[in-house]
C-alpha positions in Angstrom: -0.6 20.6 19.8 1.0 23.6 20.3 0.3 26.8 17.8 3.1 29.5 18.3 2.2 32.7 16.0 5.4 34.7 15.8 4.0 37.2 13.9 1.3 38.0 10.8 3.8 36.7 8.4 5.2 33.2 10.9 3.6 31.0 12.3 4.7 27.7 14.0 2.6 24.2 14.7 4.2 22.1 16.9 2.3 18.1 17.2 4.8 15.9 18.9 7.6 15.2 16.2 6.2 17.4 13.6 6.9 21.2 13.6 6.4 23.2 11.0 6.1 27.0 9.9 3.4 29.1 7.9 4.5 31.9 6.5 3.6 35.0 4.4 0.1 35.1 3.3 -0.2 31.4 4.8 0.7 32.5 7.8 -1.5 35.6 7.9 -4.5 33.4 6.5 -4.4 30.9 9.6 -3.4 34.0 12.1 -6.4 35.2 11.2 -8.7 32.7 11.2 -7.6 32.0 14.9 -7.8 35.6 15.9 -11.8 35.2 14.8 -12.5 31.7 16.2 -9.8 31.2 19.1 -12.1 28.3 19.9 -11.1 26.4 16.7 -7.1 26.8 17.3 -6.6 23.4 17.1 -8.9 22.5 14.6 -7.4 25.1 12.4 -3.6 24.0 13.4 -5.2 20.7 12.2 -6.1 20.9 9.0 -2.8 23.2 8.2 -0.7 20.3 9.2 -2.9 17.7 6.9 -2.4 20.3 4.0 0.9 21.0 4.8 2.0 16.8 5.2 -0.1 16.5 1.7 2.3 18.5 -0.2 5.5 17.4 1.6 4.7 13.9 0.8 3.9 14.9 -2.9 7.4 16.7 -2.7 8.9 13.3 -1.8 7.1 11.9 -4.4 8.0 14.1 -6.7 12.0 13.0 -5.4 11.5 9.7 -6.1 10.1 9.9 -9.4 12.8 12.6 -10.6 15.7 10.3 -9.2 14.4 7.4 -11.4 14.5 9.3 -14.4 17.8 9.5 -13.8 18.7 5.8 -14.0 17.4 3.6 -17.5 16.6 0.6 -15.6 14.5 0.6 -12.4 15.2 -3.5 -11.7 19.0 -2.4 -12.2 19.2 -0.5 -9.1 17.1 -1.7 -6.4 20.3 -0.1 -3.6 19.0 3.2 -5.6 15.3 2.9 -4.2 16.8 2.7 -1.0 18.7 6.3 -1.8 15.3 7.2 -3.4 13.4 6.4 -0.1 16.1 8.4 1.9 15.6 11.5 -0.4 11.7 11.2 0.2 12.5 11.1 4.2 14.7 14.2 3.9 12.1 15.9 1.7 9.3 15.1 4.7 12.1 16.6 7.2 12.8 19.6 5.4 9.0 20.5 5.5 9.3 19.6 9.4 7.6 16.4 9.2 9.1 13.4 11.5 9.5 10.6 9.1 8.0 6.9 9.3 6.9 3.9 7.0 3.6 5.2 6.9 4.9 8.6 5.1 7.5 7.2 2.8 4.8 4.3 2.1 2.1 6.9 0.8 5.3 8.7 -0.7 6.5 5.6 -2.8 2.2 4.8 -3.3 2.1 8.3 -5.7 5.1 8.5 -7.3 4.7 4.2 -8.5 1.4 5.7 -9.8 3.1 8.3 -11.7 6.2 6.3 -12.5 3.9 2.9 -13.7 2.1 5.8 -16.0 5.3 6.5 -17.0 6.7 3.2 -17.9 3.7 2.0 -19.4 3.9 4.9 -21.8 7.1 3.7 -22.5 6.9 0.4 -22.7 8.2 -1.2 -19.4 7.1 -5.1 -19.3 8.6 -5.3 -16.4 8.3 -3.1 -13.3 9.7 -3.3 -9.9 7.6 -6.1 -7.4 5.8 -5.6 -4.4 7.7 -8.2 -2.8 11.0 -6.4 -4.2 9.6 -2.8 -3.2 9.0 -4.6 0.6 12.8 -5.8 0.9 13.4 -2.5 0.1 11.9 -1.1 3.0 13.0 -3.5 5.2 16.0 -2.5 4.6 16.1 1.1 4.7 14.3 0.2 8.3 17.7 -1.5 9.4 19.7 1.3 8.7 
């Protein structure tokens, strides 16, 4: 892991495919903490990462569950999870986050949560499989 602080307001974790920058107050925070504990650099780079993954996966979440809002029928569109999943992935990238099946997979986990709420609340009998919601993936893996 590589920790790269530009200055009080930027700073940059690198862990193999995942970069991403601090900045502002964040930034100053974790500058900071590793000016008083050099020792706990890593530790501290870390947890910033786990916090910083958190809410990039929440943000992909939060993707999904606005892009089926957008559609009346969630078994009408199963190619649209696919676009859904693809968001998610570019949500994770824009936070500098490499993407895998593990991330969208705890992306898709939170916003079914939310969305089953959702239907439920509307009266959905019906909601997407897992079996269906696993040929999705599969697929989005072969493209």
């Amino acid at each position: 892991m590589n920790v790269i602080i530009h200055s009080a307001t930027h700073v940059e974790i690198i862990d193999g495919r995942d970069r991403i920058h601090l900045e502002y107050d964040q930034a100053g925070d974790f500058a900071e903490a590793v000016m008083a504990e050099p020792e706990r650099t890593e530790d501290l780079a870390s947890i910033a990462l786990e916090n910083e993954l958190q809410v990039a996966i929440e943000q992909a979440a939060n993707t999904i569950v606005n892009g089926r809002n957008s559609r009346p029928d969630e078994r009408a569109e199963v190619v649209q999870e696919i676009l859904l999943a693809r968001a998610a992935s570019d949500r994770l990238t824009d936070y500098g986050f490499a993407t895998n099946r593990s991330r969208i997979n705890q992306a898709f986990d939170i916003a079914n949560a939310d969305w089953r709420a959702c239907q439920r609340s509307a009266g959905v009998q019906k909601p997407i499989t897992a079996g269906e919601r696993q040929a999705i993936y599969h697929t989005l893996e072969e493209a």
